[in-house]
N, C-alpha and C positions, 0 to 999 in steps of 0.2 A: 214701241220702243225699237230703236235702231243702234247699230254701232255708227259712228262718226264717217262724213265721208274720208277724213283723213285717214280712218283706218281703213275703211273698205280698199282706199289707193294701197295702204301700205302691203296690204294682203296679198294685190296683188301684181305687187313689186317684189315680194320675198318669193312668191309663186314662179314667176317668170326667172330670180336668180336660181331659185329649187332646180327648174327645167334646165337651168345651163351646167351648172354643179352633176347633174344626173348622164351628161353626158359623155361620152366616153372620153376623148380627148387622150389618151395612154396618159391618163393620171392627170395630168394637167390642166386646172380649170382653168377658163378663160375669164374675163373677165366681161362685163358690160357697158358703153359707156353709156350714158344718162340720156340722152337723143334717145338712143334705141329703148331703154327702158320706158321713157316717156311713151313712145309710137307704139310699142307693142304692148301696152296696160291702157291707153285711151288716158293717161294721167299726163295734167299739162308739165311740162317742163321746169318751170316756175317749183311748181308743187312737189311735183317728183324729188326734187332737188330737194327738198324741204324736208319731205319724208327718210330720204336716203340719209341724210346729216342723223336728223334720229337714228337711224336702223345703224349707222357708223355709230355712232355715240353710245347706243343702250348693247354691241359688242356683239349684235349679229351679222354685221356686213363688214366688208374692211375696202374701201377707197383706195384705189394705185392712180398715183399721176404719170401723165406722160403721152407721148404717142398713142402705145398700148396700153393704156391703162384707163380704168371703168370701177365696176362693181362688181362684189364677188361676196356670197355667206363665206363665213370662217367654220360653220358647223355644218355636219354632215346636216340633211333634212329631218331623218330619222330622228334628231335631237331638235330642230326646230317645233314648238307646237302654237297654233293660233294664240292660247293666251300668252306668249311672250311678245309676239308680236305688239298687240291688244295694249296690255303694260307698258311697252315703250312706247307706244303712241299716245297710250291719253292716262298709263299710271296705273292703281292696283285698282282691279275690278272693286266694284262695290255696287250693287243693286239699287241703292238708297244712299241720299246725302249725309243720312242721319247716321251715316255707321264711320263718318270722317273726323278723322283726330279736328277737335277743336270745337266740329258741331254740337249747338245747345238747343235743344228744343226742350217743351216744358209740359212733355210728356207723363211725367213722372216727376212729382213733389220729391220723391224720397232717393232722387238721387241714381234709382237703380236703371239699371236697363226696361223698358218697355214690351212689349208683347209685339209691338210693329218692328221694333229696334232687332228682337231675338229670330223673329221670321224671317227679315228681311237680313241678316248675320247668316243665317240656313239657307238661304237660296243663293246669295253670294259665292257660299261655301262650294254649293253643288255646281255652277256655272262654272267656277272657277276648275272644279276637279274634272269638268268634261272638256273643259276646252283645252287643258294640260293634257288630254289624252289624243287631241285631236292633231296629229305632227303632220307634217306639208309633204313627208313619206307616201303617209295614208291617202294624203288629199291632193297630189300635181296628178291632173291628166297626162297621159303622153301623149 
């Protein structure tokens, strides 16, 4: 089981904004523009862009036009964590398809949750609570 390569790009695209935001700059982040983001994450151009729309959309990046203007988080990193990322890119984790509003499977005559449904509700659970623990604080190399 894999995460998506569109997240693996978005990772690390928020990773590379993390490094810039961490710099000192007297306060002042800079921004990045989308070229450079591309070249320095191996993520094509095309895509990058694609992913960045998401990461502006789900209200951890924020887009400047202009000359100077590029990419930039709006939150410190220390609030950033892998599962937001993860969420904005492909939606609320879920281990199993069976645990998605609308899914019918015919597991269970009597309507109730399943024993595969409630394991697979617990490991969700736990993935979800480590990777909320996991912030891009913890995790940018310098």
């Amino acid at each position: 089981m894999h995460i998506t390569l569109e997240t693996d790009y978005a990772i690390r695209i928020v990773d590379t904004l993390g490094k810039e935001s961490l710099k000192g700059d007297n306060g002042i982040k800079s921004c990045i523009d989308a070229g450079t983001i591309s070249e320095s994450t191996d993520v094509p151009l095309r895509f990058a862009l694609k992913i960045l729309r998401k990461l502006v959309s789900g209200g951890l990046v924020k887009s400047y036009k202009g000359v100077y203007g590029g990419y930039r988080l709006i939150k410190p990193v220390k609030e950033i964590s892998l599962y937001d990322v993860i969420e904005i890119v492909e939606g609320e984790y879920r281990f199993s398809r069976c645990l998605s509003e609308g899914y019918s499977c015919n597991c269970s005559a009597d309507g109730l949750p399943c024993n595969y449904r409630q394991a697979f509700s617990d490991v969700s659970e736990i993935v979800k609570e480590y990777l909320k623990k996991q912030t891009f604080d913890k995790l940018i190399k310098p």
